[in-house]
N, C-alpha and C positions, 0 to 999 in steps of 0.2 A: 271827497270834497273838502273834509276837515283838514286835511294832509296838506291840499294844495293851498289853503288861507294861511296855513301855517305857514310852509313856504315861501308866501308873496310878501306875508310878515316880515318875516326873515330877511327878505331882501330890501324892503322898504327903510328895514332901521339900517340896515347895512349902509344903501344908499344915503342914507340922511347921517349916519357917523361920520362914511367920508366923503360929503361933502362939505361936514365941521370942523373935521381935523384938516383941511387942505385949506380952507378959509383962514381959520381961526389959531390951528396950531392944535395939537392932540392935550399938554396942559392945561389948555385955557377953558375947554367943554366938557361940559359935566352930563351924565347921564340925564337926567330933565331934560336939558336943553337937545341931546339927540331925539330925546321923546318927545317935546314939541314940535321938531323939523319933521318927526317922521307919522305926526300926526296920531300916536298914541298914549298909552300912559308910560312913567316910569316901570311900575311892577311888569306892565307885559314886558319889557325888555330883558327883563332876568328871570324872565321863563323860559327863554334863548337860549345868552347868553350871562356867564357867573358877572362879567364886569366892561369896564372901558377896554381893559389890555385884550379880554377877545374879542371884543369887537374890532380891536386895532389889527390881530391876526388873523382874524376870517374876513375881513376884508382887504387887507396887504395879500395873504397866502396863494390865493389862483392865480394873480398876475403874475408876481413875486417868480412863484415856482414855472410859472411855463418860461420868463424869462431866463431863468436858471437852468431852465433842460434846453434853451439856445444856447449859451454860453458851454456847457457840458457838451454839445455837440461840435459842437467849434475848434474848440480845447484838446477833442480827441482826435480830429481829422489827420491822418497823416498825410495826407497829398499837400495841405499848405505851409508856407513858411511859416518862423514864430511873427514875423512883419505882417505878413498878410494876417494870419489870426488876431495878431493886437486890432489889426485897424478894423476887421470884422465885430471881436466883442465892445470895439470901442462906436461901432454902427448900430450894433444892436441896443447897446445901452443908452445913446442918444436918441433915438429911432423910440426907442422905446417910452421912453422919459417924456420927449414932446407928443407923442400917442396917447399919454396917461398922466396927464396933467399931475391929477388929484395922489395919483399913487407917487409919482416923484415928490411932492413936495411930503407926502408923509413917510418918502422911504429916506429922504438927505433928513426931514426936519425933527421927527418923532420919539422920545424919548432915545433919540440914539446915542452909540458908547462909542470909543476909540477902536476902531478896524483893529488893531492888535491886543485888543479885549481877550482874553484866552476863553472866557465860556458865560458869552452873556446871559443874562435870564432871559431877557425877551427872546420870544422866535424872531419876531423882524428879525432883531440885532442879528441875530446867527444866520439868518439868510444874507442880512449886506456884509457877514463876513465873507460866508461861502461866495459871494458875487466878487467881492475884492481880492479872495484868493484867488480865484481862477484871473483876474487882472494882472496880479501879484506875479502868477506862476508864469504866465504868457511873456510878461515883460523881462521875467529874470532867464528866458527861454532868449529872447531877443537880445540883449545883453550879454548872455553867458557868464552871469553871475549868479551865487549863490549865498552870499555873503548875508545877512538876515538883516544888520543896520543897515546898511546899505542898500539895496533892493527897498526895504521898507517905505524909505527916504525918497527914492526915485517915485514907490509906488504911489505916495503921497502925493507928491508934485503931479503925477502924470493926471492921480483922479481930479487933483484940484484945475485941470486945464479942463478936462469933462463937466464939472461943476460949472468954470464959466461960459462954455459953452450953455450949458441949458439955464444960465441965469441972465444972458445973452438976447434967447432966442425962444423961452419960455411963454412970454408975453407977447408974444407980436400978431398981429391980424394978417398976416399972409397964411393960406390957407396951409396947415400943417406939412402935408404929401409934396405940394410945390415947395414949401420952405427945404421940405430931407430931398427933393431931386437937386436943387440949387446947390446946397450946402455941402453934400457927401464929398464931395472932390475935395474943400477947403478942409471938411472934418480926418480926412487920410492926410493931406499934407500937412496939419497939425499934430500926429501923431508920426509922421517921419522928422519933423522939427525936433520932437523929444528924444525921438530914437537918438537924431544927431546930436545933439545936444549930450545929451546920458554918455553917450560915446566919446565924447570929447571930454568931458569930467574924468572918465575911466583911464584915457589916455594920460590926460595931467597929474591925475594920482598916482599912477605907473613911477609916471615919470621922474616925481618926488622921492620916489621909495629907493 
């Protein structure tokens, strides 16, 4: 019985960090104030948990990871193209994102670092590497390029067209599952835009050289 209070504890400040960090921003809340939202004191909270930063990766981490072994499943298939797999993890990670409000805004907004970060401290950060690698690698798969400035460049532009999508389509009152049946069609031909697009830069450079 003592196991399970401790458990629903556990979830309770879980639940009350993010839905502070998604509101308010992961800087701007301080332990107290998850302790007020979650209805107990500050001290029980770091009976838990040592700080804010794990509470930011015990509550990122499940989602985070099951999205991550989508992406790694995807990544590995050999029956698709690299076209068809971009526009798969680029389904999954929108799909995902408007599914998980609270978790997209603390995984784009939350003390995070530069995607070509070599070894950030946070776990988040190292998990939206790992998620932007596998983006990274699919796209330089589509391209057939290997080039590291390069690729990077493209990889940036492609997630910033992903970001405006869910800053788009984040907030709307159409019911989420009708919004991803509506939208999927438009979300694949935004990523053949790029594709052409990437390719016609690639060509012009060619062409210069």
């Amino acid at each position: 019985m003592k196991r399970k209070r401790s458990e629903e504890t556990k979830k309770v400040i879980l639940d009350a960090a993010g839905k502070l960090f998604s509101e308010k921003g992961y800087e701007a809340i301080s332990i107290r104030e998850i302790a007020k939202e979650a209805g107990c004191s500050h001290t029980t909270i770091y009976l838990y948990y040592k700080d804010k930063e794990e509470l930011l990766h015990q509550f990122s981490k499940p989602s985070l990871e099951a999205l991550h072994e989508k992406m790694q499943h995807i990544v590995q298939s050999r029956s698709d193209t690299p076209e068809v797999k971009l526009k798969k993890i680029s389904n999954e990670f929108i799909h995902f994102c408007l599914r998980n409000k609270n978790i997209y805004n603390i995984f784009i907004n939350a003390k995070s670092t530069r995607v070509d970060e070599a070894n950030p401290d946070l776990e988040i950060n190292k998990m939206r590497l790992r998620i932007f690698t596998f983006m990274k690698q699919v796209l330089g798969q589509c391209l057939s390029i290997q080039d590291t400035e390069q690729l990077l460049d493209f990889s940036r532009i492609y997630f910033y067209n992903l970001y405006g999508i869910l800053s788009t389509y984040s907030f709307q009152h159409e019911p989420t599952e009708v919004l991803i049946e509506r939208l999927t069609p438009t979300f694949d031909t935004a990523v053949e835009v790029l594709i052409y697009g990437f390719e016609e830069k690639l060509k012009r450079g060619a062409g210069e050289n």
